[in-house]
C-alpha positions in Angstrom: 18.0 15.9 -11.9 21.8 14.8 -11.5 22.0 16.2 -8.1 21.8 14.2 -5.0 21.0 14.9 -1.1 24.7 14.8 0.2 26.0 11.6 1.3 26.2 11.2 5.3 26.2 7.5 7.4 23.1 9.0 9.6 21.3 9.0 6.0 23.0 6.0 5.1 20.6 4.3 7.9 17.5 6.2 7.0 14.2 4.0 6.6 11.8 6.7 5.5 12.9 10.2 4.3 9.8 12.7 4.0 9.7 15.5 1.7 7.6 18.9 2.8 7.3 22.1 4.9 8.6 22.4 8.4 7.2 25.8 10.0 5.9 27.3 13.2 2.2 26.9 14.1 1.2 29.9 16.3 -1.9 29.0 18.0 -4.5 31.1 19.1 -6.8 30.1 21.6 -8.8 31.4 24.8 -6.0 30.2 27.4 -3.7 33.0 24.7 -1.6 32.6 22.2 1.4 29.5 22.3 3.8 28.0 19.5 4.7 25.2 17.9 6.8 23.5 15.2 4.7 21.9 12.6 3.7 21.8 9.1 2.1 18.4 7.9 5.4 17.0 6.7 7.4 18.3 9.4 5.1 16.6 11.7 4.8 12.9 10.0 8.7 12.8 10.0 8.1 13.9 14.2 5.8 11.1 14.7 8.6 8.8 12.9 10.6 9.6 15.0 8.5 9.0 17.6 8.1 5.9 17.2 11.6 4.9 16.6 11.9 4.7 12.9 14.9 6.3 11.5 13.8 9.3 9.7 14.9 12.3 7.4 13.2 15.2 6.3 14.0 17.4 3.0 12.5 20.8 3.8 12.9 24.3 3.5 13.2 26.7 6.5 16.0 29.8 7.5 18.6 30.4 9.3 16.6 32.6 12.0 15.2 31.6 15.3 11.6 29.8 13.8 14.3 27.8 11.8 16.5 27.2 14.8 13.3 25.8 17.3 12.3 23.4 14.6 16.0 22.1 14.1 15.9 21.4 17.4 12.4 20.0 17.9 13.3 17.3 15.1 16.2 16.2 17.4 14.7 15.8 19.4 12.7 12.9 18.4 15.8 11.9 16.2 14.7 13.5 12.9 17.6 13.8 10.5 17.0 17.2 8.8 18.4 16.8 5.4 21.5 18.7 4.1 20.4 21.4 1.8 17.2 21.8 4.2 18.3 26.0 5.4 17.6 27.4 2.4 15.4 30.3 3.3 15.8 33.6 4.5 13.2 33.1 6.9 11.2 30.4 8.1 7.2 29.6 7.3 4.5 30.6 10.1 1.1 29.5 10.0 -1.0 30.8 12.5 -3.8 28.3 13.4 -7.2 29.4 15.4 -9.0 27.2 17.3 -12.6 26.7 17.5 -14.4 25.8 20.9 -14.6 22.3 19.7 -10.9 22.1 19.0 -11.0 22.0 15.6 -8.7 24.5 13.8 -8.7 27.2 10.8 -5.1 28.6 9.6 -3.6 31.9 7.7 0.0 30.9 6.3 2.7 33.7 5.9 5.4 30.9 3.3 7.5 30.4 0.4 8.3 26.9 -0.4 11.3 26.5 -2.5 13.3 23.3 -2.6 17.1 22.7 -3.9 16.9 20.3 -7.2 18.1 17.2 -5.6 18.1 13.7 -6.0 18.9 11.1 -3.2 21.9 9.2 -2.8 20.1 6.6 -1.2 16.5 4.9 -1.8 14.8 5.0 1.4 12.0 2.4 2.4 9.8 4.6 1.9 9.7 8.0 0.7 6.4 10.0 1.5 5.5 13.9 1.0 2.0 16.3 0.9 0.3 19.1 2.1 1.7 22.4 0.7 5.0 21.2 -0.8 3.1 19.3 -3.8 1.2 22.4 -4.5 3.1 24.8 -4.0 5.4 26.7 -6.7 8.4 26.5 -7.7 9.4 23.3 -5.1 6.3 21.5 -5.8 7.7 20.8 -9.1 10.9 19.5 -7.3 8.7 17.3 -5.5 7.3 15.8 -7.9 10.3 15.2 -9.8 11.5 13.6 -6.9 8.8 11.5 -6.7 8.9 10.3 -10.2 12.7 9.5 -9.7 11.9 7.0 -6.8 8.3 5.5 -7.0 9.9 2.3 -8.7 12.3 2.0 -5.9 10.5 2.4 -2.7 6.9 2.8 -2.0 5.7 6.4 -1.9 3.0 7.9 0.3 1.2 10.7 0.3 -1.0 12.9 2.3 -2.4 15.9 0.3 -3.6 17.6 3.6 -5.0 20.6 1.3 -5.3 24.0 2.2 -7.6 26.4 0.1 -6.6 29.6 0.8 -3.0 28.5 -0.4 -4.0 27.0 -3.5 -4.6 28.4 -7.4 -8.4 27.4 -9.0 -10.0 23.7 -7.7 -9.1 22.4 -11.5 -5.4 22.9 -11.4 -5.0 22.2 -7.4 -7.2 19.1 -8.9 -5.0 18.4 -11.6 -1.3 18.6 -9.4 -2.8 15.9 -7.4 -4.1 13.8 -10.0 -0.7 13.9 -11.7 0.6 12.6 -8.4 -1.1 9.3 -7.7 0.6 7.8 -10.7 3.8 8.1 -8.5 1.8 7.1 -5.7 1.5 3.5 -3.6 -0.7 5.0 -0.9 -2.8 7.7 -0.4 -4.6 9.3 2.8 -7.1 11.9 2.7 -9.9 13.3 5.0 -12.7 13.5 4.2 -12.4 17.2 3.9 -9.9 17.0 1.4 -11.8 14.2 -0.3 -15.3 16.5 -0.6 -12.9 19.7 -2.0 -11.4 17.4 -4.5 -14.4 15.3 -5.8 -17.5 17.8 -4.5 -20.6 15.6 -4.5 -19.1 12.4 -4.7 -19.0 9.7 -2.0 -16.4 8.6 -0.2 -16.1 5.1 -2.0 -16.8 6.5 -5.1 -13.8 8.9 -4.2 -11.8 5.9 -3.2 -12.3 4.1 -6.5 -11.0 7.0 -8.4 -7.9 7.3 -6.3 -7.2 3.3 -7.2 -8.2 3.7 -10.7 -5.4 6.6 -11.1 -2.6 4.8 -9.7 -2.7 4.2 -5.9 -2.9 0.6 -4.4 -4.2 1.7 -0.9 -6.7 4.7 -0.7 -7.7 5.9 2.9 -10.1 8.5 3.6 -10.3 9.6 7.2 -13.1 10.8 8.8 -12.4 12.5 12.5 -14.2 10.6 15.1 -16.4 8.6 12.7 -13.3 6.4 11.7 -11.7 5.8 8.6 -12.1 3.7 4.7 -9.2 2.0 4.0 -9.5 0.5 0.3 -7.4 -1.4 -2.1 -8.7 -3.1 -5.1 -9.3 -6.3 -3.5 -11.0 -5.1 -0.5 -12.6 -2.5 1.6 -12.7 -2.0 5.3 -14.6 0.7 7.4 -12.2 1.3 10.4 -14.1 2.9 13.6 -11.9 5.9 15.2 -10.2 5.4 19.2 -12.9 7.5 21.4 -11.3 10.1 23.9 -11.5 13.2 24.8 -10.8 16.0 22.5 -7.8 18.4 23.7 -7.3 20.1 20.0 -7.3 18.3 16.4 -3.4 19.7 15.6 -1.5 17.1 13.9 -3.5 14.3 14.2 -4.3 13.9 11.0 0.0 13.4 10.4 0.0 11.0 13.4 -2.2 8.8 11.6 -0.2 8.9 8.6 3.3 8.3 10.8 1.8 5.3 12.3 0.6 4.3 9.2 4.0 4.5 8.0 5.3 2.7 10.8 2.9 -0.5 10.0 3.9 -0.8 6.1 8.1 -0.7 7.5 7.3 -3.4 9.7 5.1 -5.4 7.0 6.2 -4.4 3.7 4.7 -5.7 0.9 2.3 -7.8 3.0 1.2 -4.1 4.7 -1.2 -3.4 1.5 -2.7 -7.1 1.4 -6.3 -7.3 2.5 -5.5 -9.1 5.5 -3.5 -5.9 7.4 -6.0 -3.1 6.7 -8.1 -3.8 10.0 -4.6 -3.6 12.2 -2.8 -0.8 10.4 -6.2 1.2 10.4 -6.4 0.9 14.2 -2.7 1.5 14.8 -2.8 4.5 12.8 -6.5 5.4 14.8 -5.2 4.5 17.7 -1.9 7.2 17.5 -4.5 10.0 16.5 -6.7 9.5 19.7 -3.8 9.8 21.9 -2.2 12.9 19.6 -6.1 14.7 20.1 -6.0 13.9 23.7 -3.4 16.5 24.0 -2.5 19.9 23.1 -0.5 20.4 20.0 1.1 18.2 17.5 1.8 15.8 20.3 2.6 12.1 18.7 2.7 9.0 20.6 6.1 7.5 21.2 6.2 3.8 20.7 5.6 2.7 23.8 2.4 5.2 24.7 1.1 3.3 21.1 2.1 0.1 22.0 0.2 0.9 25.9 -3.0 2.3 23.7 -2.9 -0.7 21.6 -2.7 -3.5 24.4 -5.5 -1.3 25.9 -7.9 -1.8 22.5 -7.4 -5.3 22.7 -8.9 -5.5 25.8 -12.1 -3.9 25.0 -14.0 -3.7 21.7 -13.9 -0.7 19.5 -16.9 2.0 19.3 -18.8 1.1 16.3 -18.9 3.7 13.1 
């Protein structure tokens, strides 16, 4: 690709630029029907944002009122939303049902199609997932993208997968595992991790995602915590215990604060030695996203408040 995002000083400053879908969640539950703007990647580049890190997302929406709210959502939290990012003639819904214990099933009405562009600028890190890496034709932009910059920056990635939106388990399989060669860091749930590798366990699961290219592999695991592997050590990370509100975007807070802990360590952020603190950062930003309604991410300080709070009490054991 000889294209690049155009040049701006807001991207000039960018530490992590995020490459996915931005849509509206509508939510059905028994209080009646609310929504939201969300979409995995739309949400980690929120919970940036968040928490103070300079952030831009490459996405796809329209010009039209779904489009608009989003815009403005991401400004909210000081989200850069890329030039070439209103492409679409309308923006991507997915309409999410809750359960009565929070959790959430979703029907998506999208088209993800991404302009062929290359940055300008190497970010600090440069993460993507969810539907945008599956999806035709922009998953193949994605990718391309990602094979343009994994030697520059480190790359995460959150698959986030969705079923009913992919093709057969051995290509959806297969997209991924082309991936992780581009990959420094990798988050699944467990979910994800039992749809990919059916049968296998979760450290067996984990192994494979090193073996292929990664050089951290998390698997998450809702309240029962987390595994957080490289090839020189494992840890099993207990989750923050609170009360349930709804499970929307949690998952992408973990992987914001996540994020947040490699900027501020760097290279020393995937040494053996950091997995217990960024594993309860990133646990702790999920508890307080689940304590709430919606894709609701901790600022810095409510994380910083949480934290302070953990390390005056021990964590609930796995």
């Amino acid at each position: 690709m000889h294209s690049t995002y155009p040049s701006g000083s807001a991207q000039q400053q960018l530490d992590v630029v995020v490459i996915g879908e931005a849509l509206i969640d509508i939510v059905n539950a028994r209080e009646g029907t609310i929504s939201y703007p969300g979409g995995s990647p739309a949400n980690v580049a929120y919970g940036l944002g968040r928490l103070g890190v300079p952030t831009g997302l490459l996405t796809a929406i329209g010009g039209d009122e779904h489009g608009a709210a989003i815009t403005t959502h991401l400004h909210s939290a000081g989200v850069e939303l890329l030039p070439g990012s209103e492409s679409l003639q309308r923006t991507a819904t997915a309409t999410a049902t809750l359960a009565t214990d929070g959790s959430a099933s979703y029907e998506f009405d999208i088209v993800w199609d991404l302009a062929a562009l290359a940055p300008a600028m190497i970010p600090k890190i440069l993460h993507t997932g969810s539907i945008a890496t599956f999806l035709a034709p922009g998953a193949t932009t994605v990718r391309a993208l990602l094979e343009q910059s994994h030697d520059s920056c480190l790359v995460t990635y959150d698959p986030n997968i969705r079923p009913a939106l992919l093709g057969s388990h051995a290509e959806a399989k297969q997209i991924f595992e082309d991936l992780l060669p581009f990959t420094d860091v990798i988050k699944l749930s467990d979910e994800d991790a039992q749809w990919l590798y059916p049968g296998s366990s979760l450290d067996d699961v984990a192994s494979v995602l090193l073996k292929q290219g990664a050089r951290l592999a998390i698997i998450t695991r809702g309240s029962e915590g987390a595994l957080l592997a490289t090839a020189a050590a494992r840890r099993s990370m207990p989750s923050v215990k609170t009360h349930v509100a709804d499970t929307i975007g949690a998952g992408d807070s973990y992987m914001a604060a996540l994020i947040y802990e490699l900027l501020a360590r760097g290279e020393k952020g995937l040494a053996p030695t950091a997995l217990e603190t960024i594993g309860q950062t990133a646990a702790a930003a999920a508890a307080i996203t689940v304590s709430r309604p919606g894709a609701n991410p901790p600022t810095s300080d409510e994380l910083r408040t949480r934290l302070n709070e953990l390390k005056q009490q021990p964590l609930a054991a796995v």
